[in-house]
N, C-alpha and C positions, 0 to 999 in steps of 0.2 A: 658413149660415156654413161654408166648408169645406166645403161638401158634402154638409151635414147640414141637415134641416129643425129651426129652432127650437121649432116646436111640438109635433113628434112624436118629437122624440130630444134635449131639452137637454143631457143629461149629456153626449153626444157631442160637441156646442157647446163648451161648456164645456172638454173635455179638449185643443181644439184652437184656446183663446184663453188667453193671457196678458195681465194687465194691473199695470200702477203708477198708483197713485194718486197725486195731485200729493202728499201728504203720505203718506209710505211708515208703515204700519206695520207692527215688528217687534218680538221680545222683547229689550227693550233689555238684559234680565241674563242674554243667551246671546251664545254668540258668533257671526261671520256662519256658521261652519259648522253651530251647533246649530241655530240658525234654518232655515238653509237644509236642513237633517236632516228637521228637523220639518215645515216643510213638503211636503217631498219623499213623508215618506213618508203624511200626511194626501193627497197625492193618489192613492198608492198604484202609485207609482216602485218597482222593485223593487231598479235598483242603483243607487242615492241616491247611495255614496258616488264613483262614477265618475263620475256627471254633476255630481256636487259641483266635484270635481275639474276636469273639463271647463270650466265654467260660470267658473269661477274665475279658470281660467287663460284662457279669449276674452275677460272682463273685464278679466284686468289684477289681478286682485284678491286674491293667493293671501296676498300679505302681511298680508290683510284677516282670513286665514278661523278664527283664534286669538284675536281682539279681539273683544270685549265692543261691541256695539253702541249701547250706550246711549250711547257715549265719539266718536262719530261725527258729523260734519259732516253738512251738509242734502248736499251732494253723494254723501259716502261713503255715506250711508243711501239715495240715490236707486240707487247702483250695487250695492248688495246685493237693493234691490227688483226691480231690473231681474234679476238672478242669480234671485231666487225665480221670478220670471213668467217667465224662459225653462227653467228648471229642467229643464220635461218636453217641452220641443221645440214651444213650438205653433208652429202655421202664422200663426196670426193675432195679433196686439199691438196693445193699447191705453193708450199714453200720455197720460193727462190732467194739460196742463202739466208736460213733464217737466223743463224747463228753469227751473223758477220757485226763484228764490231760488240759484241758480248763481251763479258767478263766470264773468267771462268764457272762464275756462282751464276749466273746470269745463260751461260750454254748449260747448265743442270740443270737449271729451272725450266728452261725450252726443251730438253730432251724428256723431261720428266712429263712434260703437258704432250709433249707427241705422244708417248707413250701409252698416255693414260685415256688421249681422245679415242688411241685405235684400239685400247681395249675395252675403256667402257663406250664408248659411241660407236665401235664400229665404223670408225671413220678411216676410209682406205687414204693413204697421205704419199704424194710425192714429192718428193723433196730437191732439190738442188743444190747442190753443197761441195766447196773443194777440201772442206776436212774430211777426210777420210778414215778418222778416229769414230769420228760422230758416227758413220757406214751402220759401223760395226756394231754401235751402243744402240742404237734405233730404230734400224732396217732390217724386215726378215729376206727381200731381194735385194738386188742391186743391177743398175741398167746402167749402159755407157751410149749417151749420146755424142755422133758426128755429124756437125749439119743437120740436125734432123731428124738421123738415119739413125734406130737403135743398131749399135754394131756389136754389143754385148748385152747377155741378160744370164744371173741364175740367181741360188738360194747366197745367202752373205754364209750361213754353214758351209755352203762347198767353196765360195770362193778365200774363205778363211781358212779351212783346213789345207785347201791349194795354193795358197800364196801366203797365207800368213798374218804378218804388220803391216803395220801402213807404209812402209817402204816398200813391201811387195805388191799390195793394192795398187801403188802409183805405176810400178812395174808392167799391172795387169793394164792400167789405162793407155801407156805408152806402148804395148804390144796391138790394143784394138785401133789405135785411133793415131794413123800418119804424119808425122811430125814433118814439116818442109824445111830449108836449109835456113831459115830463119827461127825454129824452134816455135813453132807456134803450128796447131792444130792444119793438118792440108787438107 
């Protein structure tokens, strides 16, 4: 990852991945700044409070950085998580479901920050997601994991001019990946 072998340098992995979990957790009786503090310096950031700064102002979020998190929306709380996981600059980002439980303004706002991290940061982002609308708005590939197993990969151009909508996207997932007599993933 990065450059790095996973088995012979984790820590290094590690310092050059960010990630959001579909449900962000942070200390909800701090505010996004002390969160963001205290993370920063648990990874051992040395000028916390300028990439505080930084992080804050690319989110959009400075009006955020004095409130008490616990007081916050599933969106607000997504975009503070998103502030923690870019904090220390990684290269690489992992989104699981980061759209889930958004409003529509609120999945714009998210698509618009992915967007903008991989063009102006150069931040390569993988995402995990069952909308399949988002695919298309966000992603230049597109991978199908099984267990594990990538069982599909290409550009979202070829898989869109070959299947189409998102009813055919779902099509393209249902053809890679085995469905058992109970309809759930084999």
């Amino acid at each position: 990852v990065a450059g790095h072998d996973i088995l012979a340098d984790p820590l290094a992995v590690r310092r050059e991945i960010g990630y959001v979990p579909e449900n962000v957790r942070l200390y909800d009786t701090l505010t996004t700044r002390e969160n963001l503090m205290f993370f920063g310096r648990l990874s051992g950031l040395e000028d916390v409070p300028e990439r505080i700064g930084e992080v804050l102002a690319f989110l959009s979020i400075e009006a955020l950085a004095e409130r008490r998190v616990g007081t916050f929306s599933k969106g607000m709380r997504q975009r503070v998580g998103l502030a923690q996981a870019i904090l220390h600059r990684p290269r690489v980002l992992f989104l699981d479901e980061p759209s889930s439980g958004l409003d529509p303004m609120g999945m714009k706002m998210l698509r618009d920050l992915i967007l903008k991290l991989n063009g102006d940061w150069g931040m390569t982002i993988f995402m995990n997601t069952h909308l399949l609308s988002e695919i298309a708005k966000t992603c230049t590939s597109i991978g199908v994991l099984n267990h594990g197993q990538l069982v599909f990969r290409d550009t979202i151009d070829v898989v869109m001019s070959r299947y189409g909508d998102d009813a055919a996207l779902e099509e393209l997932y249902l053809s890679v990946v085995p469905v058992n007599a109970n309809g759930e993933a084999a």
